[in-house]
N, C-alpha and C positions, 0 to 999 in steps of 0.2 A: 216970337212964339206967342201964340191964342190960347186964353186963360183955359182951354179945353185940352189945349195939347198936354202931354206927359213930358216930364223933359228926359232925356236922351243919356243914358252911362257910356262912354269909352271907355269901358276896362281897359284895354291895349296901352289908352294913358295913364290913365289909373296906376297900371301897373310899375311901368315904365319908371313913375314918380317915384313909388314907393322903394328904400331903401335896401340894398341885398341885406340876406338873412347871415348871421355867423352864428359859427356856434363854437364855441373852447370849453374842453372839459376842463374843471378845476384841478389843479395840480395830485390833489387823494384821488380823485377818478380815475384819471388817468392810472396814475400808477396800479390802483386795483386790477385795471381793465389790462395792462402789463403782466402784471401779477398773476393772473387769473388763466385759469384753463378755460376753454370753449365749454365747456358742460358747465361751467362756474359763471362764465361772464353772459351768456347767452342770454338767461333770466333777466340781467344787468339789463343787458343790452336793450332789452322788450318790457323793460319796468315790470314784470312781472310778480304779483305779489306770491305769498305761498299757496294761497288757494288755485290760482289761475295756473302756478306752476304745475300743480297737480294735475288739475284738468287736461293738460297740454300734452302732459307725460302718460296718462290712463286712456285720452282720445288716440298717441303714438303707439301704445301699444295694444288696444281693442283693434285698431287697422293692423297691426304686423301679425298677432298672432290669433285676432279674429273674435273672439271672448277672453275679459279678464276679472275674474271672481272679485265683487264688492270685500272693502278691506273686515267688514262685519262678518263675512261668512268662513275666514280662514281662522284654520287651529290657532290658537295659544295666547 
């Protein structure tokens, strides 16, 4: 190689080398994720904090039912 050239990546190798990925939920995980209902673990599942759950749940329901009234303008 000439001190002008760049040198060359083989991802393909790269890769190759690199070690597979695991992943084991901790034994409490697990068993929550057991435990848990689909509307419960879903959050889980997507690290969802409470804000973002919001979001997600306000964006699911502006598409089904088209407009959904800010929580500031409803009675009580």
């Amino acid at each position: 190689m000439t001190p002008w050239e760049r040198p060359t990546l083989d991802r393909e190798r790269l890769v190759r080398r690199l070690p597979p990925v695991e992943y084991h939920r901790s034994p409490d995980e697990q068993q929550l994720f057991d435990e848990a209902s689909l509307p419960k673990s879903l959050p889980l599942m997507l690290r969802l904090d409470q804000e973002a759950e919001y979001l997600m749940c306000r964006e699911v329901a502006e598409e089904t039912l088209g407009a959904v009234p800010d929580p500031d303008d409803l009675p009580g």
